[in-house]
C-alpha positions as CSV (number, residue, x, y, z in Angstrom):
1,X,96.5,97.2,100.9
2,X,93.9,95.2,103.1
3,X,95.4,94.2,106.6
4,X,93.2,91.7,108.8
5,X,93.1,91.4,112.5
6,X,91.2,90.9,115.5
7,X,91.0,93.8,118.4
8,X,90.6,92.0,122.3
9,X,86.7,92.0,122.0
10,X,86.9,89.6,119.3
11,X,85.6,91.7,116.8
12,X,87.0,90.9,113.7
13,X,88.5,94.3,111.1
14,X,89.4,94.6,107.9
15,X,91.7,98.2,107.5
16,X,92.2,99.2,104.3
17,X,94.7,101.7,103.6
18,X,96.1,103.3,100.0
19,X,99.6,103.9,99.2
20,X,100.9,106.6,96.5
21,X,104.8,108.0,96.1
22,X,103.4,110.8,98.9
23,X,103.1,107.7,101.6
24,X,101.1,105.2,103.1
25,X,97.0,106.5,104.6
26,X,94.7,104.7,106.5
27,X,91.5,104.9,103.9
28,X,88.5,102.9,105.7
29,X,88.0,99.5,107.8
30,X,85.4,96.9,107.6
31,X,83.6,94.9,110.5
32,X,84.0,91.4,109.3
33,X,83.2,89.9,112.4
34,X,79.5,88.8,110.9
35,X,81.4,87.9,107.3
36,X,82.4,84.5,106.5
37,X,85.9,85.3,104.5
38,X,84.8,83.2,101.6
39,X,86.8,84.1,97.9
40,X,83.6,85.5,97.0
41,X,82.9,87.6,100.0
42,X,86.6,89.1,100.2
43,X,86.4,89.5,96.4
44,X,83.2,91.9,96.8
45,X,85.0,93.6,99.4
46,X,88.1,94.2,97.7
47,X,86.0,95.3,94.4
48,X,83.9,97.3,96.1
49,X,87.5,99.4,97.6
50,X,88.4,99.3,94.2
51,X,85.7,100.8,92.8
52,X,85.9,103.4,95.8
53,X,89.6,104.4,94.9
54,X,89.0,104.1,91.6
55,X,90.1,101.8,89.3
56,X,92.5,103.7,87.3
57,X,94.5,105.1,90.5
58,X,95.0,101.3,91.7
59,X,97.7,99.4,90.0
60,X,98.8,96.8,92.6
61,X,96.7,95.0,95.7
62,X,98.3,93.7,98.6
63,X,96.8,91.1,101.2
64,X,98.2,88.3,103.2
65,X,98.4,85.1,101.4
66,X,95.4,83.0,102.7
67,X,94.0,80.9,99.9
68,X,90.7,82.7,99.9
69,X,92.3,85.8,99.5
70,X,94.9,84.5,96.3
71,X,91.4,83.4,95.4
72,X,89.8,86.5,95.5
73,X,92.4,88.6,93.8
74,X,92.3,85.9,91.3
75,X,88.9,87.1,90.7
76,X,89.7,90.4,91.1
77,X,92.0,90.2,88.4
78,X,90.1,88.9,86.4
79,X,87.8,91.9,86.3
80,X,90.0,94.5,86.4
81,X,92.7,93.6,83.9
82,X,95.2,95.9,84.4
83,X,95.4,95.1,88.7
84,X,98.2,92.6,89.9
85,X,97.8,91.1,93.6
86,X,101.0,90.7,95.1
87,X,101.2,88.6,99.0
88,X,102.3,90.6,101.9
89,X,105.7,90.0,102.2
90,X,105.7,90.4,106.1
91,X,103.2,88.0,106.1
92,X,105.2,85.3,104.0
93,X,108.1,86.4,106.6
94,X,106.2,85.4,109.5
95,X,104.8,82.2,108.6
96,X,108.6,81.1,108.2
97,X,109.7,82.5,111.5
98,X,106.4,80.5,112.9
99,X,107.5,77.3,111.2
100,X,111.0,77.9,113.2
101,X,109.6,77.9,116.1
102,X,107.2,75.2,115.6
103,X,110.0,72.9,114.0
104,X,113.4,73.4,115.0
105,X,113.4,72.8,118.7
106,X,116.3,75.1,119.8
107,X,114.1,78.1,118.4
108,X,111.0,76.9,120.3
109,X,112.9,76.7,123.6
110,X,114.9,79.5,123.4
111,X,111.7,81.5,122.5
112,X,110.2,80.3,125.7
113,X,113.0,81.2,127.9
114,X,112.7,84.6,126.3
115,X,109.2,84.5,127.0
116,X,109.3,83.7,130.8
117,X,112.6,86.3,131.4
118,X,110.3,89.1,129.8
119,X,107.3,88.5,131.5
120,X,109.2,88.0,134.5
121,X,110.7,91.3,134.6
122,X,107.4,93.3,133.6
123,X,105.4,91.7,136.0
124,X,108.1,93.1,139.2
125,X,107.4,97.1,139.3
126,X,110.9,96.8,141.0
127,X,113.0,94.3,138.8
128,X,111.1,97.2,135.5
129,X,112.7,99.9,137.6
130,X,116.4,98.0,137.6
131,X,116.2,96.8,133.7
132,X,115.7,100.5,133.0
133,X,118.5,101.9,135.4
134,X,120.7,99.0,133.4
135,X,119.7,99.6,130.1
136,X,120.0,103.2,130.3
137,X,116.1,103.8,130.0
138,X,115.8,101.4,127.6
139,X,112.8,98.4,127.6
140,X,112.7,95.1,126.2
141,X,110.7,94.7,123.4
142,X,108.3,92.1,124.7
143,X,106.3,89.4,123.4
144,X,102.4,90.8,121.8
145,X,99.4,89.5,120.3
146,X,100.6,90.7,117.1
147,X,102.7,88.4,114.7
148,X,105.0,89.6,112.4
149,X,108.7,88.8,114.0
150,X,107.8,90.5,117.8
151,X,108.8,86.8,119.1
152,X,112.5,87.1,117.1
153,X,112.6,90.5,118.0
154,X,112.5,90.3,122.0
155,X,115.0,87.6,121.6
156,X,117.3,90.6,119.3
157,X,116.7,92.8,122.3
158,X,117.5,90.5,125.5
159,X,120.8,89.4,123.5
160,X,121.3,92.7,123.1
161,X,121.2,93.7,126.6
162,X,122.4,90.1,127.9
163,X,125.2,92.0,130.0
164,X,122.9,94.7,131.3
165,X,121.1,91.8,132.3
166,X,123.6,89.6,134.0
167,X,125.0,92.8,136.1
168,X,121.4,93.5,137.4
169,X,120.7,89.9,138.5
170,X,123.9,89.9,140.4
């Protein structure tokens, strides 16, 4: 499974990690800030992981679904015959989730209300003090970087602690 992302330097990773019925490991990462993530280039990186784990203990790959990744585990597959590359399925989640927000209104301005009540409360060291004493220790989930759902889950949270809420604004 290779998993992309970019730390707060800008620094762009690659992590790659191997999964087997005994779990999930982290098995190396990749500094791809100086890479340009052509087919070809994510291809060689991908075979070369391969090659690492080797090929008869890999059955499936996982990435997200960019084109130039389908494109590379095209090629991949293409060498390696008996490989299948499957999309990540949190990634397919989360670009429909983003296309919520960015097309059905309701979802974009309720997802900015959330935004602003969150970041209201954890910028106030006393209003952080009150949500916990009201939640019985319990914290939003708040709004990150990272993609995958966070937005749709702070919302879950603040509904779910709407009365908690209310009583400690009144």
């Amino acid at each position: 499974m290779s998993d992309g992302w970019t730390d707060t330097k800008k620094k762009s990773l690659c992590n790659f990690l191997v999964n087997s019925p005994k779990g999930t490991v982290f098995f190396t990462s990749i500094d791809t800030s100086e890479i340009s993530k052509t087919a070809d280039k994510v291809f060689d990186m991908l075979d070369q992981i391969v090659e690492r784990v080797r090929e008869e203990n890999v059955i499936q790959v996982v990435t997200d679904n960019a084109s130039n990744y389908k494109a590379a585990s095209d090629l991949l597959m293409e060498k390696r015959k008996k490989l299948y590359w499957t999309p990540c399925g949190a990634h397919c989640f989360d670009f429909m989730l983003e296309d919520f927000e960015k097309k059905i209104k309701m979802h974009a301005t309720t997802i900015t209300k959330g935004r602003k009540i969150t970041a209201f409360i954890y910028s106030r060291t006393m209003l952080i003090a009150w949500l916990r004493e009201f939640t019985e220790g319990k914290d939003l989930i708040r709004p990150a970087v990272t993609r995958f759902a966070t937005t749709y889950l702070t919302l879950s949270c603040l509904e779910q602690h709407k009365g908690a809420l209310i009583n400690k604004f009144s």
